[in-house]
Structure formats: C-alpha cells, structure tokens
C-alpha positions in Angstrom: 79.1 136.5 47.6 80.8 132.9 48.7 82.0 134.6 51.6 77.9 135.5 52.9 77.2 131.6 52.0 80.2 130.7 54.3 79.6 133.4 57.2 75.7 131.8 57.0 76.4 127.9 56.7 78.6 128.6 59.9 76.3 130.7 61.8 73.8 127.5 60.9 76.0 124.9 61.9 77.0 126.6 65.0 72.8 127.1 65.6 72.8 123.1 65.4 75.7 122.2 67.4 74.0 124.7 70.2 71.1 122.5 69.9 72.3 119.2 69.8 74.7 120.3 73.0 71.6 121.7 75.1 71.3 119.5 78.4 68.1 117.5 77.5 65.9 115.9 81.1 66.8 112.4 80.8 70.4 113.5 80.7 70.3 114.7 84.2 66.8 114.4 85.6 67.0 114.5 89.3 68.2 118.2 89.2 66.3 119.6 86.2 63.0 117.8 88.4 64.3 119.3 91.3 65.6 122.8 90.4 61.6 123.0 88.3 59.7 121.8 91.1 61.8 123.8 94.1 61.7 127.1 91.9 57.7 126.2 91.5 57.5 126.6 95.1 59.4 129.8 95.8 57.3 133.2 95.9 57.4 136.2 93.5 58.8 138.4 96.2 62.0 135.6 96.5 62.6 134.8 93.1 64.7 138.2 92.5 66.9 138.0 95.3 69.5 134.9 95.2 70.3 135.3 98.8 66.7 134.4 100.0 66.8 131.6 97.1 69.6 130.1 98.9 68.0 129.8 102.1 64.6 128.6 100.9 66.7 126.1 98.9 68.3 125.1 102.3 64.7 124.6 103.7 63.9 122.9 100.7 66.3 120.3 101.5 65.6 119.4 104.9 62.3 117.5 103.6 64.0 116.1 100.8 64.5 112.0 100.4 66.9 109.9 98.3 68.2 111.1 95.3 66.8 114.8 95.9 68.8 114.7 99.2 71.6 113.2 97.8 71.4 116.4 95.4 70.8 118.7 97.7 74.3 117.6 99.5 76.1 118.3 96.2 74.9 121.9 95.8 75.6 122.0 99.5 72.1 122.6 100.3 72.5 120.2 103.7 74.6 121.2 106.6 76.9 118.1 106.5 77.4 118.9 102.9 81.0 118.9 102.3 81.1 121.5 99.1 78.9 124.4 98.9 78.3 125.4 94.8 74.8 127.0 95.8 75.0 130.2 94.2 75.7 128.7 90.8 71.9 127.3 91.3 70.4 130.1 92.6 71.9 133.3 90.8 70.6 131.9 87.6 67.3 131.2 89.1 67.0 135.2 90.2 67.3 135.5 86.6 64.7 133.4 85.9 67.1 130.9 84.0 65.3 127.4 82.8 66.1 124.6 85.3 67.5 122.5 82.1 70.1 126.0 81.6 70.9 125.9 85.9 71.8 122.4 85.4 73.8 122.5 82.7 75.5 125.2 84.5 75.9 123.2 87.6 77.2 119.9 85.6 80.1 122.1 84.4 80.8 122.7 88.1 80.3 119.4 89.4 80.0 116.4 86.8 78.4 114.3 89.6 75.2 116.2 89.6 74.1 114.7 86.5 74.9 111.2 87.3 72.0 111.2 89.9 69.2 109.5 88.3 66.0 108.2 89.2 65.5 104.0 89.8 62.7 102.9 87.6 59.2 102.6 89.2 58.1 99.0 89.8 54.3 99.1 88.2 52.3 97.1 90.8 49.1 96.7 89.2 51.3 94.0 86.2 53.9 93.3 88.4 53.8 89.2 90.5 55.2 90.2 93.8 56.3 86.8 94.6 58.7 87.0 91.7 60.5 90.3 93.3 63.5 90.0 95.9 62.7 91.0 98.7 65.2 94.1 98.6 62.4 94.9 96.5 60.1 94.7 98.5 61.3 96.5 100.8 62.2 99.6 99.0 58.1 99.4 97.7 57.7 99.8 101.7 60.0 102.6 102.2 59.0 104.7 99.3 55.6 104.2 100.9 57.2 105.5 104.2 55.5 102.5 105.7 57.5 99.4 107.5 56.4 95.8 108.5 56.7 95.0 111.8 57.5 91.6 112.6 57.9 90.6 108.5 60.6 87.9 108.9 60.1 85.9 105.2 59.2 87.3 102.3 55.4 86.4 102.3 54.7 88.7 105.2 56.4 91.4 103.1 53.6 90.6 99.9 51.4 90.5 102.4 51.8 94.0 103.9 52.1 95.1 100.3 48.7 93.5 99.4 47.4 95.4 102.3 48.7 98.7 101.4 48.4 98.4 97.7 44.4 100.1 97.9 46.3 103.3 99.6 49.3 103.9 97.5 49.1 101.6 93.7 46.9 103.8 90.9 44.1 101.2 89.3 44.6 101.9 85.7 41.0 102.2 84.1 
C-alpha cells in the first residue's frame, strides 16, 4: 500500500515538473509568434510533407523584417544563413506539433533562438514625442517603412511623425 502512495506522489510530481518546465510565450516569443503565424499560412496539402515545409518556410523568410529575419537566419531559413537546423522546425510541424513544443525543441538545438525578443511598442497616442531621442524616432519611421527626406533636427522628425500618425497610430475610443 505505501508503495502505490509513492509510485502516485512521483507520477504527480513528475506531472508538475513537466508543467512548470513547458516553454511558456514570453520565454521565447519571436519563434513561438513566428512558427504560429508561418504554420497559419501553409496549406492542408503542405502541412504533411516536411520537405515542402521547408521550402515555404524559405519563402517565408524572404519577406521577413527584424527579429523574424534575424530568426529565420538561425533556423537557416535565409541563404547567407551560416547553420541550417530547419528540419528540427519543420518535421514537428508535419506532425502538427504546437509552435510552443517546435520551439522548445529548437532552443535545445540552438539556445540563441530564444533570446530573440521583441522591443516594446512605443504607444503614440500617451507618448510626448519631443521627450523621445531621436533614435526613436527614427525606428517609429522605419517600422512604418516610411523615411524623412531632408529631416536634419529632431523637429522635422515629430513633424513627419505628426503627419503620419492618422495612417499608422490606433485612436483608442
């Protein structure tokens, strides 16, 4: 009898740890965002075979920006990337594997992967633009995929913000 009540408490504890140990987002967000949203895109008639994964995944990467490029070049997704670990992404996605499950998979593999994280979103509708730098400012711009032409100081910057803001910032209601 106290040997059941040990055998259970350990299966328990063991359930627990299992748990606990699972990769959750914010501990490696860029890849579980980007292994969900790139398996969202694939078809039924590719999600079996890992071999067409792969090469939709190298497609995938080609319009990728930042830190979904930057994790595209660490699966070796990119054709200057120097490593090539893609199969351990897109074998468990022919099994329909969760992308938190891929990318606890893949940070075994290549520790770096999880280290990518997204920079926080600067909320422009609170936010005084004159108190930002203008490396700030800048990067606003560029995640915009807009530029200022001829912005020498850091008014003409606010300025093409300002301009853009109606096109790009959500109005909270």
């Amino acid at each position: 009898m106290k040997t059941s009540h040990l055998v259970l408490v350990v299966c328990f504890l063991a359930g627990v740890a299992q748990t606990t140990l699972a990769l959750k987002e914010e501990d490696c967000e860029v890849c579980i965002k980007t292994v969900r949203r790139f398996a969202a895109s694939l078809d039924d008639a590719i999600k079996g075979d890992y071999k067409q994964i792969e090469t939709e995944f190298k497609k995938f990467c080609k319009t990728q920006k930042n830190k979904e490029h930057r994790f595209c070049y660490y699966l070796g997704g990119l054709e200057e990337s120097a490593t090539g670990i893609l199969n351990e992404m897109s074998k468990p996605l022919s099994w329909s594997m969760p992308a938190e499950k891929v990318c606890e998979k893949l940070k075994k593999k290549d520790a770096q992967i999880c280290d990518l994280r997204y920079e926080k979103q600067i909320d422009l509708n609170s936010v005084d633009l004159k108190k930002l730098k203008v490396r700030d400012l800048k990067k606003i711009l560029n995640d915009w995929d807009e530029s200022c032409d001829g912005c020498l100081e850091k008014s003409d910057f606010i300025k093409r913000i300002e301009e853009l803001k109606p096109k790009y910032a959500r109005s909270e209601l």
